[in-house]
N, C-alpha and C positions, 0 to 999 in steps of 0.2 A: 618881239624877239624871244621872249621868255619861252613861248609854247614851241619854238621851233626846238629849242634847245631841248626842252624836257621831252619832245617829243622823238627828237634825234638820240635823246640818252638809252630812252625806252628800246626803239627800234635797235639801239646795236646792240641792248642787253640779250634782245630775243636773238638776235642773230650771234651770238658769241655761247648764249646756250645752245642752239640747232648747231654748231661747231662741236662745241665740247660735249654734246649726247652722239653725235656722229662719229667720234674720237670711240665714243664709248662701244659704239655697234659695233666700229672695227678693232677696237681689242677685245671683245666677247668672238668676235666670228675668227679671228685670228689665233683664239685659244685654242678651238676645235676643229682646224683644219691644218693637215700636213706644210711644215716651209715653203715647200714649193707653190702652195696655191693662198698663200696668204696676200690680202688685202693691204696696196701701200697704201700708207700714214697719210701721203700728199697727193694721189692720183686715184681718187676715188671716184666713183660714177654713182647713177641710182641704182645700180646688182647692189650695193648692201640692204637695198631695204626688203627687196626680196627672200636674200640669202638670209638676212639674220630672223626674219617671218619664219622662215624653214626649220633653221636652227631653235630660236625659243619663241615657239609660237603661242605664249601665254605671256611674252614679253609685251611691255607697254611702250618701249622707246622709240617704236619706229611712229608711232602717235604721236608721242609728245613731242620729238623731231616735226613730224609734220606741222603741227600748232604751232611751234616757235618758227617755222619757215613761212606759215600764213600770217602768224601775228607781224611779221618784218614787214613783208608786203601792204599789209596793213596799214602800217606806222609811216611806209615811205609814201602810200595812198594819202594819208592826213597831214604828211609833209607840204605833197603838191600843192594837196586842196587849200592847205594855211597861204601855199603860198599865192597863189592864183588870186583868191578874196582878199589879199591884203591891197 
């Protein structure tokens, strides 16, 4: 039970940062564009990963977003597997 649990903590850590770097995208992409065409907070799509490429494209976040959304999948991968072999 111990490795589901540690491994359940890991996995939501990475999913709570690919949340919180994505918050990030949309307040950087949301600085530099007009009211009208700003990105909501709660109905977002994959356009911000594009848009914010566009905008700072020496930015590293739409990376590290991707890694913590791999690394989830991951984590929920090794979930299965823990659970399957047990």
């Amino acid at each position: 039970m111990i490795p589901w649990f540690v491994v359940g903590l890991i996995g939501g850590a990475f999913a709570l940062s690919a949340n919180m770097i994505a918050w990030t995208i949309i307040g950087q992409i949301n600085q530099k564009v007009p009211a009208t065409e700003r990105v909501d907070w709660n109905h977002w799509g994959t356009g911000i990963r594009t848009q914010h490429r566009k905008m700072y494209p020496e930015s590293r976040l739409v990376l590290t977003m991707d890694i913590c959304t791999a690394l989830v999948v991951l984590t929920f991968g090794v979930l299965v597997w823990l659970t399957i072999s047990r």
